[in-house]
N, CA, C and O atoms as a GROMACS GRO file, in nm:
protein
  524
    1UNK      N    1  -6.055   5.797 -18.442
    1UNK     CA    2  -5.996   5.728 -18.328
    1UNK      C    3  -6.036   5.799 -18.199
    1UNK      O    4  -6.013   5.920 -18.193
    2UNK      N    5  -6.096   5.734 -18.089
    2UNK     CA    6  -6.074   5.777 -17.975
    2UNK      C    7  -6.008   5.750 -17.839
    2UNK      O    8  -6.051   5.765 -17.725
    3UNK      N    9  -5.884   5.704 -17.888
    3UNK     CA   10  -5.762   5.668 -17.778
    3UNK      C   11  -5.763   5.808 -17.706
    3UNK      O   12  -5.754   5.916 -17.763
    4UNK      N   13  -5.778   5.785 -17.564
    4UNK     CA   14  -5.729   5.916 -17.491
    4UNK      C   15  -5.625   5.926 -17.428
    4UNK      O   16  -5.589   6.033 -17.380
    5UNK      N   17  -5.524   5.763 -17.413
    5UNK     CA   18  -5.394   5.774 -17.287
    5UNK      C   19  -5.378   5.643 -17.307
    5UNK      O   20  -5.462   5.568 -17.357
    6UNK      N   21  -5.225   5.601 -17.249
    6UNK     CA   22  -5.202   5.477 -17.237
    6UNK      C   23  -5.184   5.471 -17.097
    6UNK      O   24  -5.116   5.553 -17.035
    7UNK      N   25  -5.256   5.357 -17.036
    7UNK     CA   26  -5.311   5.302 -16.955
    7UNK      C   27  -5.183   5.236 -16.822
    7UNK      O   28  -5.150   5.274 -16.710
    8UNK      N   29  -5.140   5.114 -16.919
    8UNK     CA   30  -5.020   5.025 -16.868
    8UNK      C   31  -4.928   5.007 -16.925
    8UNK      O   32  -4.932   4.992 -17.047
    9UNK      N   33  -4.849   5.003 -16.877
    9UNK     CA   34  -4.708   4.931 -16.909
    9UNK      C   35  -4.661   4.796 -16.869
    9UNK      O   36  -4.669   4.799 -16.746
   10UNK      N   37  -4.637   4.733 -16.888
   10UNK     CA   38  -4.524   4.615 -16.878
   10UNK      C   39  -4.409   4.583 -16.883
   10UNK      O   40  -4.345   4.552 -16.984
   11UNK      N   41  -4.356   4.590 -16.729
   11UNK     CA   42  -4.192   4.587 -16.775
   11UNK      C   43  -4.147   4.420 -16.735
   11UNK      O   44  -4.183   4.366 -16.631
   12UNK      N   45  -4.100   4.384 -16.794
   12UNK     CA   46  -4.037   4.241 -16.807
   12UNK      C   47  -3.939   4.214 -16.602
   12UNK      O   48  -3.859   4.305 -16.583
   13UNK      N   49  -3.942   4.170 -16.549
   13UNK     CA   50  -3.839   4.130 -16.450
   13UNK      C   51  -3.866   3.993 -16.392
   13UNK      O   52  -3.980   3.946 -16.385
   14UNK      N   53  -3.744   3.924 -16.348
   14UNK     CA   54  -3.708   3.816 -16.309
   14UNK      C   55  -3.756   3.747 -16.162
   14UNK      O   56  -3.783   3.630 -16.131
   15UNK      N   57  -3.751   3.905 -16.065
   15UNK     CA   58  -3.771   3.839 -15.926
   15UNK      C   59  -3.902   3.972 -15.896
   15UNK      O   60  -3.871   4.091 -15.897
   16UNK      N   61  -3.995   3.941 -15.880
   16UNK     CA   62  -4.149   4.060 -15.857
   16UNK      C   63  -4.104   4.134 -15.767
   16UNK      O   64  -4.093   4.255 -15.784
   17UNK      N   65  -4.060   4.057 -15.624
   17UNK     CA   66  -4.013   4.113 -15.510
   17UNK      C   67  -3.978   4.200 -15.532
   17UNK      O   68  -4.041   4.306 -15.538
   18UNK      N   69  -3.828   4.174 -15.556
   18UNK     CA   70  -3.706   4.284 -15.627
   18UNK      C   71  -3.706   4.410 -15.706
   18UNK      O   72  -3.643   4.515 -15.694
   19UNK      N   73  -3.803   4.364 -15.799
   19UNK     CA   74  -3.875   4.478 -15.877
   19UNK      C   75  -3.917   4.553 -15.767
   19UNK      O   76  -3.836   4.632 -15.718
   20UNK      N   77  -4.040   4.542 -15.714
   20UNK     CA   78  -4.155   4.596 -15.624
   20UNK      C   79  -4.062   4.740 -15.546
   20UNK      O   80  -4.091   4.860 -15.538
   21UNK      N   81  -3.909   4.638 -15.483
   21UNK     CA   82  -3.877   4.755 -15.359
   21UNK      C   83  -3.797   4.836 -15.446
   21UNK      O   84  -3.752   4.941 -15.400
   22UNK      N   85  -3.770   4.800 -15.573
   22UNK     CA   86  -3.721   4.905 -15.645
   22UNK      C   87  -3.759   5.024 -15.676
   22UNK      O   88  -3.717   5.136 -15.648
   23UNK      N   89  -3.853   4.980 -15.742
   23UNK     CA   90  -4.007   5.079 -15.786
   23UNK      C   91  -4.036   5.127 -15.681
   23UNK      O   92  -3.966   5.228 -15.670
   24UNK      N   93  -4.123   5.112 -15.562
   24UNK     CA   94  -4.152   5.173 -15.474
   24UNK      C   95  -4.069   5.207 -15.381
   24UNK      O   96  -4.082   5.322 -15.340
   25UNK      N   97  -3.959   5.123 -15.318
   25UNK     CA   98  -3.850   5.192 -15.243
   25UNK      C   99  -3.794   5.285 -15.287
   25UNK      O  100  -3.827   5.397 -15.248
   26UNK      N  101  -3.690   5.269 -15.385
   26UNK     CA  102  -3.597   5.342 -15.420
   26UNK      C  103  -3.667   5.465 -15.535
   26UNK      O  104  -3.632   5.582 -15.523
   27UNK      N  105  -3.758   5.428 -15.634
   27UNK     CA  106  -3.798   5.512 -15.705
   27UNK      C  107  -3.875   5.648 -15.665
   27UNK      O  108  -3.853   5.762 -15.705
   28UNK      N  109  -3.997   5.592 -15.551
   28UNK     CA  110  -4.098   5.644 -15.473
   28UNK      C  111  -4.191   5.610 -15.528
   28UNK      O  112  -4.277   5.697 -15.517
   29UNK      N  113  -4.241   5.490 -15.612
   29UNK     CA  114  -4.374   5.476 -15.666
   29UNK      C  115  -4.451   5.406 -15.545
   29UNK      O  116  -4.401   5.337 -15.456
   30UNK      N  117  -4.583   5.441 -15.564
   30UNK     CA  118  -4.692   5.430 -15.523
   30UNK      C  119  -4.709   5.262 -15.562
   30UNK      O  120  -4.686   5.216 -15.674
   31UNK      N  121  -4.749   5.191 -15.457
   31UNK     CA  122  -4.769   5.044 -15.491
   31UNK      C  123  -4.941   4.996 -15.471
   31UNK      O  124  -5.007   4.957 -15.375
   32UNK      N  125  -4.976   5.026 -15.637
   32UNK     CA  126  -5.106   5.012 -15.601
   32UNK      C  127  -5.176   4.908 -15.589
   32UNK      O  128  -5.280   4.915 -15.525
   33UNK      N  129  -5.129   4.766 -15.656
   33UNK     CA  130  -5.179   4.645 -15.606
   33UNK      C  131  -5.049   4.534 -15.654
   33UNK      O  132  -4.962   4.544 -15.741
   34UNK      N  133  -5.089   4.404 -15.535
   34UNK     CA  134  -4.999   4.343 -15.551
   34UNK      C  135  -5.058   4.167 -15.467
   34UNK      O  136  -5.021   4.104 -15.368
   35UNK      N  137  -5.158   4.146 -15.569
   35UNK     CA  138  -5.223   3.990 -15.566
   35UNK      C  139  -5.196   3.907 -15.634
   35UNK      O  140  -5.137   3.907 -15.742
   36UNK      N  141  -5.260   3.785 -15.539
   36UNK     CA  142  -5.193   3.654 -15.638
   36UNK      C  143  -5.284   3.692 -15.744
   36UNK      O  144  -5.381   3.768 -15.740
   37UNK      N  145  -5.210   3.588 -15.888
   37UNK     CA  146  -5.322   3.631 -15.983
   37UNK      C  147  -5.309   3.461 -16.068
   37UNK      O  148  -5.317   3.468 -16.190
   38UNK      N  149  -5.290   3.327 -16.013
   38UNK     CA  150  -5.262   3.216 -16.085
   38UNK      C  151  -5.177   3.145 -15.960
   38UNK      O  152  -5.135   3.187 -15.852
   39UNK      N  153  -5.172   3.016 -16.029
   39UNK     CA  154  -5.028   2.977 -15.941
   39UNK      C  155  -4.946   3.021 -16.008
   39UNK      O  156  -4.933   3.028 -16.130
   40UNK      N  157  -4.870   3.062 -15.900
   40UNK     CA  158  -4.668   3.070 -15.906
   40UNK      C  159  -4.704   3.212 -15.957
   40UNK      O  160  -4.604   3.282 -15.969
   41UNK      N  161  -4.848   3.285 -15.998
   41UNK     CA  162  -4.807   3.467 -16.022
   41UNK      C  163  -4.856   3.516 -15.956
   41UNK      O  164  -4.915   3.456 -15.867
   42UNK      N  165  -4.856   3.679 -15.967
   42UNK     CA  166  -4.847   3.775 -15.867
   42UNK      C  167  -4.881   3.876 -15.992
   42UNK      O  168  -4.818   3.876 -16.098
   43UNK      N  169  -5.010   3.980 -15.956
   43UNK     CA  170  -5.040   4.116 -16.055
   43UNK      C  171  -4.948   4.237 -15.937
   43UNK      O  172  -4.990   4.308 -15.845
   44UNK      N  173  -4.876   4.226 -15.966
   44UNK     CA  174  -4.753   4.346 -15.918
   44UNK      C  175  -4.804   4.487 -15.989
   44UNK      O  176  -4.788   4.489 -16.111
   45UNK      N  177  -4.858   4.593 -15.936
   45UNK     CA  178  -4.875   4.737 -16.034
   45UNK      C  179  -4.817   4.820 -15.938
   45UNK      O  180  -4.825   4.801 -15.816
   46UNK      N  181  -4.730   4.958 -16.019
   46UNK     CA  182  -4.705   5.002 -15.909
   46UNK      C  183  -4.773   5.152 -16.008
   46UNK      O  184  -4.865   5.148 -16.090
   47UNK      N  185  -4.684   5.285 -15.962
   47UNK     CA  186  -4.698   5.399 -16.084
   47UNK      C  187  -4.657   5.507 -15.965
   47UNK      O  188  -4.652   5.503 -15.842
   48UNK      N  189  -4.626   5.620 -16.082
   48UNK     CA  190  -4.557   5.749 -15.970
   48UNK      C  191  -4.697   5.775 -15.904
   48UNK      O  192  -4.809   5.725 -15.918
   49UNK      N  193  -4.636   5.887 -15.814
   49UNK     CA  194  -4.803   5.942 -15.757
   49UNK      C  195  -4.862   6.035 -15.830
   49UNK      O  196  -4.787   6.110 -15.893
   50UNK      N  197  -4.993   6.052 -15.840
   50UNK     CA  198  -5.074   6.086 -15.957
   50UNK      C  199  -5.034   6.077 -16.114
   50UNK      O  200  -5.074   6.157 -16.198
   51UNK      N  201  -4.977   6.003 -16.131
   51UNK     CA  202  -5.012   5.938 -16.266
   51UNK      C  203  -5.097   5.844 -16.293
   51UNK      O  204  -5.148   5.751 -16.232
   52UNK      N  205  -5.104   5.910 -16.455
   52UNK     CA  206  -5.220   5.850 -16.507
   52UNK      C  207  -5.232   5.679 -16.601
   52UNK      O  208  -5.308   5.586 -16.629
   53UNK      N  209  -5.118   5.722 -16.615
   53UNK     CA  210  -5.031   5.583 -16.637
   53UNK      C  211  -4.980   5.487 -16.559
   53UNK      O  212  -4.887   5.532 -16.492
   54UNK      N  213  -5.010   5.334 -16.532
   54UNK     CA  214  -4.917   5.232 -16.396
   54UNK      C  215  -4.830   5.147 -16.488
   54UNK      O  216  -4.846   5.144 -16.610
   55UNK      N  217  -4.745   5.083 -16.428
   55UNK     CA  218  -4.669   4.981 -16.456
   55UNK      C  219  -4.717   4.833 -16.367
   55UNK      O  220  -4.730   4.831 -16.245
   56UNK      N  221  -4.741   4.703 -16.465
   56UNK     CA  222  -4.716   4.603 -16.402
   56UNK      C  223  -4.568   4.524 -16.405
   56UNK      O  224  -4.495   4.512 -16.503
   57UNK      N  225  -4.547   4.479 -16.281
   57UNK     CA  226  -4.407   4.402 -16.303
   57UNK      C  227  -4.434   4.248 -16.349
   57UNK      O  228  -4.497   4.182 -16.266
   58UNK      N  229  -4.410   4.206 -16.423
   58UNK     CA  230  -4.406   4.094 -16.516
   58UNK      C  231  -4.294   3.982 -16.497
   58UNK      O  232  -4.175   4.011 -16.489
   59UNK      N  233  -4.342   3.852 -16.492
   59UNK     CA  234  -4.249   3.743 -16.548
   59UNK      C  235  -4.309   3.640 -16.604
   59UNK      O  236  -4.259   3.528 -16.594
   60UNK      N  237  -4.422   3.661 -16.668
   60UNK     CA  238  -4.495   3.558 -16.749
   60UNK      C  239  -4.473   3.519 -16.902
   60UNK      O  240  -4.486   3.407 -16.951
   61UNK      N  241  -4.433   3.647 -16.969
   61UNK     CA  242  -4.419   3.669 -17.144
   61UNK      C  243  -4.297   3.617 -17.159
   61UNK      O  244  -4.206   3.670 -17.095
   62UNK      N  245  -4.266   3.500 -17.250
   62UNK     CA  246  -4.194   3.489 -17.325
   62UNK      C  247  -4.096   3.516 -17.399
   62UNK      O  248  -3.983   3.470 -17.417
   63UNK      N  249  -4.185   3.630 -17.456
   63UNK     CA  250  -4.110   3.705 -17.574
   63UNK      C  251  -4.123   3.848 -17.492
   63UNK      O  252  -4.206   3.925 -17.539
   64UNK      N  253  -4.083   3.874 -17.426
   64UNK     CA  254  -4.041   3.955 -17.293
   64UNK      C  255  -3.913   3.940 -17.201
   64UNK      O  256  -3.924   3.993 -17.090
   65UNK      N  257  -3.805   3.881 -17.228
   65UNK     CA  258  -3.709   3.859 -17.127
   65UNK      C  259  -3.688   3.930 -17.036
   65UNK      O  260  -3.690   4.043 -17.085
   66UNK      N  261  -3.655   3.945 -16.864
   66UNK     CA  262  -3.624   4.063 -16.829
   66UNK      C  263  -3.554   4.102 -16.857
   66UNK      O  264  -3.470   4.032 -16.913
   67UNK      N  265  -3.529   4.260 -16.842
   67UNK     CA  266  -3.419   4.386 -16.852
   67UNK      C  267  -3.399   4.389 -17.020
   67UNK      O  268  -3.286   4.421 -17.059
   68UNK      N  269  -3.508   4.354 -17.128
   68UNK     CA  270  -3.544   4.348 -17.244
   68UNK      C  271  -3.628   4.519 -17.265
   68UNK      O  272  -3.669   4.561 -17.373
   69UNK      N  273  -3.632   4.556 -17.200
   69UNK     CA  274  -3.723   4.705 -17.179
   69UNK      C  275  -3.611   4.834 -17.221
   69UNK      O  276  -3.499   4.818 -17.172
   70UNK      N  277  -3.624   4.910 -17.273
   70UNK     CA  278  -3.540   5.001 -17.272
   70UNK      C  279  -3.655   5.142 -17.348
   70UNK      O  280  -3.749   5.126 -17.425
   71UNK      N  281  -3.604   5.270 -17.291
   71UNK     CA  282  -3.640   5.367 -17.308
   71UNK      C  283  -3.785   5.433 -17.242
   71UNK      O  284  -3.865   5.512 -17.292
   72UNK      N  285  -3.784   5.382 -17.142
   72UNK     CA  286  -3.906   5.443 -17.055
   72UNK      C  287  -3.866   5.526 -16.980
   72UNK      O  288  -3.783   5.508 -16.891
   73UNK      N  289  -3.938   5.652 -17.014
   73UNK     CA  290  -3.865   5.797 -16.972
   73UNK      C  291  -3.945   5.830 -16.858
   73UNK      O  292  -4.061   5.830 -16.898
   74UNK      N  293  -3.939   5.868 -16.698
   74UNK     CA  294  -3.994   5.914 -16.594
   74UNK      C  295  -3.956   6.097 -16.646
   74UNK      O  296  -3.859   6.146 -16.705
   75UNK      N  297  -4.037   6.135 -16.610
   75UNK     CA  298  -4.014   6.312 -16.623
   75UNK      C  299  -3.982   6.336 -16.444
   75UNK      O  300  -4.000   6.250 -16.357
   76UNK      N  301  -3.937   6.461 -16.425
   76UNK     CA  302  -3.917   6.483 -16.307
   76UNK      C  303  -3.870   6.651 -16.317
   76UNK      O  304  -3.806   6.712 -16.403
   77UNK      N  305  -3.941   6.697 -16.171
   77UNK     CA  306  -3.938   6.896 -16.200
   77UNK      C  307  -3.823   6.940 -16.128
   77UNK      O  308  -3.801   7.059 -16.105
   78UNK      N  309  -3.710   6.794 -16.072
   78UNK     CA  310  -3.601   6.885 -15.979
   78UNK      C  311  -3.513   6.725 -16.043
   78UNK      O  312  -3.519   6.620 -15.979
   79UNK      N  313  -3.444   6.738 -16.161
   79UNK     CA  314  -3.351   6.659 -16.189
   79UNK      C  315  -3.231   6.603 -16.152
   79UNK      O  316  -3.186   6.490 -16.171
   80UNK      N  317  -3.165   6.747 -16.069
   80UNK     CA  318  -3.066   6.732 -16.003
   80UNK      C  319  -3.065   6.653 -15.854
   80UNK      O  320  -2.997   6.564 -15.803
   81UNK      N  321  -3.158   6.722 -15.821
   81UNK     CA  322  -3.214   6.640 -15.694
   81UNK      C  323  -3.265   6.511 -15.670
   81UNK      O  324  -3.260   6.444 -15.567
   82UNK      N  325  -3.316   6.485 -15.787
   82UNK     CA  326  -3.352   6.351 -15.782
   82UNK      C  327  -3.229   6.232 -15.815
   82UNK      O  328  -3.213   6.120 -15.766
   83UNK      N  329  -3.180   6.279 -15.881
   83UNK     CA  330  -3.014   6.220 -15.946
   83UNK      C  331  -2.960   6.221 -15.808
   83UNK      O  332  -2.914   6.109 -15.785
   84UNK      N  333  -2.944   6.311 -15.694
   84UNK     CA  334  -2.891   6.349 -15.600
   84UNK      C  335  -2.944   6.185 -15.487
   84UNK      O  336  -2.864   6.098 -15.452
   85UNK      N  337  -3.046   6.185 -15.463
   85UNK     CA  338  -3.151   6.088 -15.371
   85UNK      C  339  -3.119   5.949 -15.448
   85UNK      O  340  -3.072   5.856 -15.382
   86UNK      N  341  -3.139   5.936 -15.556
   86UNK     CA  342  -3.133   5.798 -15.642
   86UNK      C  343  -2.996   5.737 -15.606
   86UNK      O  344  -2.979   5.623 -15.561
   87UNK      N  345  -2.879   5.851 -15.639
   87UNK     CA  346  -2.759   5.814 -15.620
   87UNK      C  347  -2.761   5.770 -15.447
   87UNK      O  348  -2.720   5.656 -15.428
   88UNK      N  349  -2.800   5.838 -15.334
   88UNK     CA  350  -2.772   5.784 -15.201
   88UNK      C  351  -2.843   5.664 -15.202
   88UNK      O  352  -2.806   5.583 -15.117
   89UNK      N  353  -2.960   5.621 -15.296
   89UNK     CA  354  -3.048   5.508 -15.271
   89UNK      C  355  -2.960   5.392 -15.338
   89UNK      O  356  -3.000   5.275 -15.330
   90UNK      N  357  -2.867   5.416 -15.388
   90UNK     CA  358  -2.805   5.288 -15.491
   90UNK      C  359  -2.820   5.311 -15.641
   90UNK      O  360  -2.726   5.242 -15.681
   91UNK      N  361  -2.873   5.360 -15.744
   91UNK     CA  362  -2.927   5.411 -15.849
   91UNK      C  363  -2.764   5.428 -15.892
   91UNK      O  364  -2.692   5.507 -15.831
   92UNK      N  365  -2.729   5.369 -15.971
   92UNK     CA  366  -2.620   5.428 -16.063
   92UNK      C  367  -2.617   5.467 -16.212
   92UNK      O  368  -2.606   5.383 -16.301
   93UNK      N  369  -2.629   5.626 -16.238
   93UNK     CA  370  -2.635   5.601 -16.348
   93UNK      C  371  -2.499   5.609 -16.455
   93UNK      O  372  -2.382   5.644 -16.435
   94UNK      N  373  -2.582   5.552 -16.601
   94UNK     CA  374  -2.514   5.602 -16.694
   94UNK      C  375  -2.438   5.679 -16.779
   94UNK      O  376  -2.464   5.692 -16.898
   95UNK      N  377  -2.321   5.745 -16.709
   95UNK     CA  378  -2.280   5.863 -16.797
   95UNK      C  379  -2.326   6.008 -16.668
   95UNK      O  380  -2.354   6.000 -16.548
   96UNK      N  381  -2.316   6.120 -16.751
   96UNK     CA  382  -2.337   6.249 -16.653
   96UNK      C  383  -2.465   6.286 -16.728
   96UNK      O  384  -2.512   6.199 -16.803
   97UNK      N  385  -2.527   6.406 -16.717
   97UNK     CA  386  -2.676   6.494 -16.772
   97UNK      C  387  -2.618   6.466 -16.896
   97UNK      O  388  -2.500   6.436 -16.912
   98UNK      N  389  -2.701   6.477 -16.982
   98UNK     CA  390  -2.694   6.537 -17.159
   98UNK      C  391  -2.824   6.624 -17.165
   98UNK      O  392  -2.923   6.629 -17.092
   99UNK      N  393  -2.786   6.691 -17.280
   99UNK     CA  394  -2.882   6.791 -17.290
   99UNK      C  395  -2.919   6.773 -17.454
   99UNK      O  396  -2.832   6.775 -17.541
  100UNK      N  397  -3.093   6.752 -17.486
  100UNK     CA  398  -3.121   6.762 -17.614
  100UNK      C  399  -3.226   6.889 -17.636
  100UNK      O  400  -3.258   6.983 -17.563
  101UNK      N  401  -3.264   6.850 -17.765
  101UNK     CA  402  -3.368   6.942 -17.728
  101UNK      C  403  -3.492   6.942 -17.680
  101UNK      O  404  -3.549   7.049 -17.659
  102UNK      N  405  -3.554   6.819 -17.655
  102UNK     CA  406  -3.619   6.814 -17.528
  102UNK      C  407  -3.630   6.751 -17.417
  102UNK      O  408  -3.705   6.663 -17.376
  103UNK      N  409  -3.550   6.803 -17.378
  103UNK     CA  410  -3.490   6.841 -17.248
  103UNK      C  411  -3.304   6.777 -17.156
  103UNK      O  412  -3.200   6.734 -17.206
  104UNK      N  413  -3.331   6.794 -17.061
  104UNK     CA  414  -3.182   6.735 -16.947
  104UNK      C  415  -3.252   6.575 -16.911
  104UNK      O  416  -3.370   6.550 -16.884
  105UNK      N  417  -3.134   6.479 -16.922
  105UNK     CA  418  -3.184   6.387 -16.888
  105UNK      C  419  -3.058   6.263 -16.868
  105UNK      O  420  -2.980   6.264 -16.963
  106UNK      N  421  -3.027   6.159 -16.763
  106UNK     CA  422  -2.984   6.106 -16.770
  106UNK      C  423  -3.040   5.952 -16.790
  106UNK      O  424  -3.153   5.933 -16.836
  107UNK      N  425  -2.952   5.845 -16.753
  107UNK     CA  426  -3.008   5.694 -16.819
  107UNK      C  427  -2.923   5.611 -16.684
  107UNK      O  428  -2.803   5.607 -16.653
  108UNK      N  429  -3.050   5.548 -16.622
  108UNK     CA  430  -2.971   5.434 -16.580
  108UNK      C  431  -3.074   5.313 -16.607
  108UNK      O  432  -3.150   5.315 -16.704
  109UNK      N  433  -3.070   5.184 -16.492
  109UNK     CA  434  -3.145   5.048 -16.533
  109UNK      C  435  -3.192   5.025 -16.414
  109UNK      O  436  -3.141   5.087 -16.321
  110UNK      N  437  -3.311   4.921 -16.386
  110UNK     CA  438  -3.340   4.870 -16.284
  110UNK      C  439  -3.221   4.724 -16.288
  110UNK      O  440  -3.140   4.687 -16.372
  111UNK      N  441  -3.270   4.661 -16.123
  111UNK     CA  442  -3.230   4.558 -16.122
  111UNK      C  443  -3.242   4.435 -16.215
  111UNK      O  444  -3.192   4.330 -16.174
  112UNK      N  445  -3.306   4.437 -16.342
  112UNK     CA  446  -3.275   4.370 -16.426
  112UNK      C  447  -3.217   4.429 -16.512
  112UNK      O  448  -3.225   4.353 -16.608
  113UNK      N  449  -3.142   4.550 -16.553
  113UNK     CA  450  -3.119   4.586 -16.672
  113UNK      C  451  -3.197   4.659 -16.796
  113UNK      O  452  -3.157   4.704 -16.903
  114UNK      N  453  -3.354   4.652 -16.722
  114UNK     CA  454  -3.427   4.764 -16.819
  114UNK      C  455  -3.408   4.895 -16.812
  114UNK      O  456  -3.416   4.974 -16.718
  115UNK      N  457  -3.377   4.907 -16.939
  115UNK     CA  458  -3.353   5.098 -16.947
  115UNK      C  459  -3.403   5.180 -16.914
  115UNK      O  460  -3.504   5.191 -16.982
  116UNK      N  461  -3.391   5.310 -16.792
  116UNK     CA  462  -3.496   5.338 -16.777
  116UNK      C  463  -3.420   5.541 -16.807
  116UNK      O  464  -3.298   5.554 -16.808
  117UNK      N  465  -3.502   5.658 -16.825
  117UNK     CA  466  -3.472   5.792 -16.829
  117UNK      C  467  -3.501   5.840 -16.764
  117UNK      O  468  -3.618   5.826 -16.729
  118UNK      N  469  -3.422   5.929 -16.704
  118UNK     CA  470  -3.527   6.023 -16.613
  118UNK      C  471  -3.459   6.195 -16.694
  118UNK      O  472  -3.350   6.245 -16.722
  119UNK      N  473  -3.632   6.236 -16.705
  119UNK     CA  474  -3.589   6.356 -16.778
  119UNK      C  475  -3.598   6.470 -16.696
  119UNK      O  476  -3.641   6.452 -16.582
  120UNK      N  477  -3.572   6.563 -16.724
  120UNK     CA  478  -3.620   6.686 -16.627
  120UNK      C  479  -3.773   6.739 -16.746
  120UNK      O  480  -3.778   6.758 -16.867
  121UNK      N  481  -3.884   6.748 -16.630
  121UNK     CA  482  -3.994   6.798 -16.742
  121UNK      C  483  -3.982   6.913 -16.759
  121UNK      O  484  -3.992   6.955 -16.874
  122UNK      N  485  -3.958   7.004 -16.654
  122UNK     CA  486  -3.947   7.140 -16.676
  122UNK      C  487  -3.860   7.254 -16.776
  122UNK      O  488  -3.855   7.376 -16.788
  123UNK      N  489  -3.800   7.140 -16.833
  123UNK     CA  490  -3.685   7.229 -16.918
  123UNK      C  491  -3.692   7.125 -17.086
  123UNK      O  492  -3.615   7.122 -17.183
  124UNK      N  493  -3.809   7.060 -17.059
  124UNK     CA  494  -3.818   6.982 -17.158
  124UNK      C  495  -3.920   7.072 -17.245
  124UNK      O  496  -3.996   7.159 -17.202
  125UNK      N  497  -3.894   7.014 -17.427
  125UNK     CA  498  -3.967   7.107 -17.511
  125UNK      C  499  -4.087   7.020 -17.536
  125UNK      O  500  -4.106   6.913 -17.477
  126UNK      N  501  -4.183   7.080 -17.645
  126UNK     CA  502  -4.322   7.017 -17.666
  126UNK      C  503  -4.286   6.884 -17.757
  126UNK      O  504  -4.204   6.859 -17.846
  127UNK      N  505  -4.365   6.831 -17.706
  127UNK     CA  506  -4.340   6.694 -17.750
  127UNK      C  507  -4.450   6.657 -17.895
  127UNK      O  508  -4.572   6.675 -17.895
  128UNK      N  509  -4.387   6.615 -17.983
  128UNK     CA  510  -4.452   6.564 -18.121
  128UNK      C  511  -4.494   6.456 -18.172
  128UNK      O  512  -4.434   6.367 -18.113
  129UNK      N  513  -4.569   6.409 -18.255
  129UNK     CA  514  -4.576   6.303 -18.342
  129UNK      C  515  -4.425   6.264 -18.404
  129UNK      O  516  -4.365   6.158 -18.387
  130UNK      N  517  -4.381   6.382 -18.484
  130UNK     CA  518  -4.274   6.325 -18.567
  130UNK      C  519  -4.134   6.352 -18.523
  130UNK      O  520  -4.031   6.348 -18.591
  131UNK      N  521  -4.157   6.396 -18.323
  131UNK     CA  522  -4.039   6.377 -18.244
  131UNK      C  523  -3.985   6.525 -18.239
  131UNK      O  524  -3.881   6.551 -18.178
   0.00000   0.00000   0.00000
C-alpha cells in the first residue's frame, strides 16, 4: 500500500453559509475555496492553518444528513485557552475536560449538531493502529 494521508473530509451541513462562519469565524480555519460547483451548489473547503488535511462543507449526500458526523478530533497545543476563546465566541461545550490516555479533551457540535473534539496535542500519547 502506498496511502500517505487523508486528504478530505466531509462534513454533512444544512446551511454552507452557516457552516463557513463557523469554521472560519469562530473556529479560525483558513477558508480555502468557496465556488459555485452546479446549480443550487457551492465547493465550500475550509482547514486549520497548515494542515494537511481540509474539510468540505456538504449538502448534497443523502446518506449524509447534517449533524450525522460525530468524532472529528481538532488537536490543539493550549487547550485551556482555546476552550477559553471558543466559549467567548459562542462554542458551548459538552461537559468539563476529561482526561484519557491520550490525552485532555473536551466535546462540543457545530451548528448542525456534528460532533466535533478538541484535544490538547501536547499532552496527548502516541497514537496506534489498535488505539
Amino acid at each position: 500500500m502506498t496511502i500517505t494521508h487523508v486528504t478530505l473530509l466531509s462534513i454533512p451541513v444544512s446551511d454552507q453559509e452557516r457552516a463557513r462562519d463557523f469554521y472560519v469565524n469562530t473556529l479560525g480555519f483558513d477558508l480555502l475555496e468557496d465556488e459555485p460547483m452546479g446549480p443550487g451548489q457551492r465547493w465550500v473547503q475550509v482547514a486549520p492553518k497548515g494542515a494537511l488535511m481540509s474539510i468540505t462543507l456538504v449538502t448534497w449526500f443523502d446518506s449524509m444528513p447534517p449533524g450525522s458526523l460525530r468524532g472529528l478530533m481538532l488537536d490543539t497545543d493550549d487547550l485551556d485557552g482555546d476552550i477559553a476563546t471558543l466559549t467567548e465566541r459562542g462554542v458551548r461545550f459538552e461537559g468539563d475536560i476529561q482526561q484519557q490516555h491520550w490525552g485532555r479533551f473536551v466535546t462540543f457540535t457545530d451548528p448542525d449538531g456534528n460532533g466535533l473534539i478538541l484535544r490538547s496535542a501536547l499532552e496527548a500519547g502516541p497514537r496506534s493502529a489498535t488505539g
